[in-house]
N, C-alpha and C positions, 0 to 999 in steps of 0.2 A: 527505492523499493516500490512495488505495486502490487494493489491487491483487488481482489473480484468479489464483486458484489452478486450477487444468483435473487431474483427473483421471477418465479415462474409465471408466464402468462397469462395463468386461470387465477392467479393472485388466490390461491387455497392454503397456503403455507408462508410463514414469514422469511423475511429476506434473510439471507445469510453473507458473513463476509469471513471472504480467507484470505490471508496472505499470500504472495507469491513469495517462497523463503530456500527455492530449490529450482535448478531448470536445469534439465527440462521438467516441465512440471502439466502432470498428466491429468486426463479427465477424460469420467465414463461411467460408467455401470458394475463394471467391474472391480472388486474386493480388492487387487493391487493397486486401483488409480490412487494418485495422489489424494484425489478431491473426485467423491464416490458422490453422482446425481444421477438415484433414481426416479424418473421422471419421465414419463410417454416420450418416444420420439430421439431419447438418449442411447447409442451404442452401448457394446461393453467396455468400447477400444474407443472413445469419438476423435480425440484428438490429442494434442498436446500444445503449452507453451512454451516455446524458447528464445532466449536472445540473437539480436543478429549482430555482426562483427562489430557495430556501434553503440550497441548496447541497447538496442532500442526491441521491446518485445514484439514477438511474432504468435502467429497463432496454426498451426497446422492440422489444417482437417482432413481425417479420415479421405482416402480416396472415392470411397465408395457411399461415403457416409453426408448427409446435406447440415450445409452451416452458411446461417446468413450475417453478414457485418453487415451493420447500420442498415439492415432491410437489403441486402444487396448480396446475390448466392457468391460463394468463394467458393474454388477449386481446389485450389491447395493450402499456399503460405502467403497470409497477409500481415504487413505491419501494420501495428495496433499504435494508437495513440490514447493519451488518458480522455476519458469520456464515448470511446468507441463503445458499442452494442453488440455481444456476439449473441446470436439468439438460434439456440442447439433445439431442438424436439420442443416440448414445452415450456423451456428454459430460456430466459434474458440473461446475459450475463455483462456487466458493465466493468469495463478496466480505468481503476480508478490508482491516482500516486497517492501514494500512505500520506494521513497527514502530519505533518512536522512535530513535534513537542519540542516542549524547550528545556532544555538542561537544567540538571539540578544543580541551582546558582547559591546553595546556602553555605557555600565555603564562601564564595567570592562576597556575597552580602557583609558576612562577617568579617574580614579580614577590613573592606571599606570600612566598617562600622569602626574597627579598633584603629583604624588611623584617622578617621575624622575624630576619636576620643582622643588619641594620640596629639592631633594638630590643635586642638581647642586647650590641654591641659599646658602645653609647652606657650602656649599665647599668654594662657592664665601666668606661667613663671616667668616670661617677660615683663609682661606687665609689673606684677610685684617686685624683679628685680629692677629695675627701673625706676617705680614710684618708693621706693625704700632706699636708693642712691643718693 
C-alpha cells in the first residue's frame, strides 16, 4: 500500500497524508476528485494515480496541465517510486509505502504463556513422581 504525503510550498498549512485505498485514484480541484487540493496552480482535473501491469504506481498528468517529478517536467505517465516528489501548482506531494504494524500477537503470547505453565507444571509431577518412588 502507498500513501501521499501533501505539503504545499509556501509551507501556510500543515502537511496532510492520504492513503492510496483505490486506483485509479484522482486529484484536483474538483468536488469528485478523490483527494480535493485547493491550492494556486491545481486544475479541476490535474491528474490521476494508477498501477502498472506490475503493480508498481504511476502518475498521469493532465495533458495540458504542468507537473514536476523530483524537479523534472513530465508529459504524461511516469513511474513513481516511494520517496519520489510530485510538485502540482503550489503543492509537493511525496509518495510514500505505508508503514508496516505489527499484528495483534495476544492470542499467540497467550497460548506460549499456557504451555510454558503447561511444561513447568508437568516437570514439577516428574519430579515428585520420581522423588516419592
Amino acid at each position: 500500500m502507498f500513501q501521499l504525503v501533501r505539503t504545499d510550498i509556501g509551507q501556510t498549512r500543515p502537511a496532510e497524508t492520504v492513503v492510496l485505498d483505490k486506483w485509479p485514484f484522482t486529484i484536483g480541484r474538483n468536488s469528485e476528485a478523490d483527494w480535493i487540493l485547493e491550492f494556486p496552480g491545481v486544475w479541476e482535473s490535474h491528474g490521476f494515480f494508477q498501477l502498472d501491469e506490475s503493480g508498481r504506481p504511476q502518475f498521469k498528468c493532465r495533458d495540458d496541465a504542468s507537473c514536476l517529478l523530483n524537479d523534472q517536467p513530465i508529459d504524461s505517465t511516469s513511474t513513481l517510486k516511494s520517496g519520489d516528489i510530485l510538485k502540482i501548482g503550489s503543492v509537493a506531494i511525496r509518495l510514500d509505502l505505508l508503514p508496516i504494524g505489527q499484528r495483534n500477537a495476544l492470542f499467540r503470547e497467550a497460548l506460549l504463556a499456557c504451555l510454558a505453565i503447561l511444561f513447568v507444571a508437568s516437570q514439577f509431577y516428574f519430579i515428585y513422581r520420581f522423588l516419592s518412588e
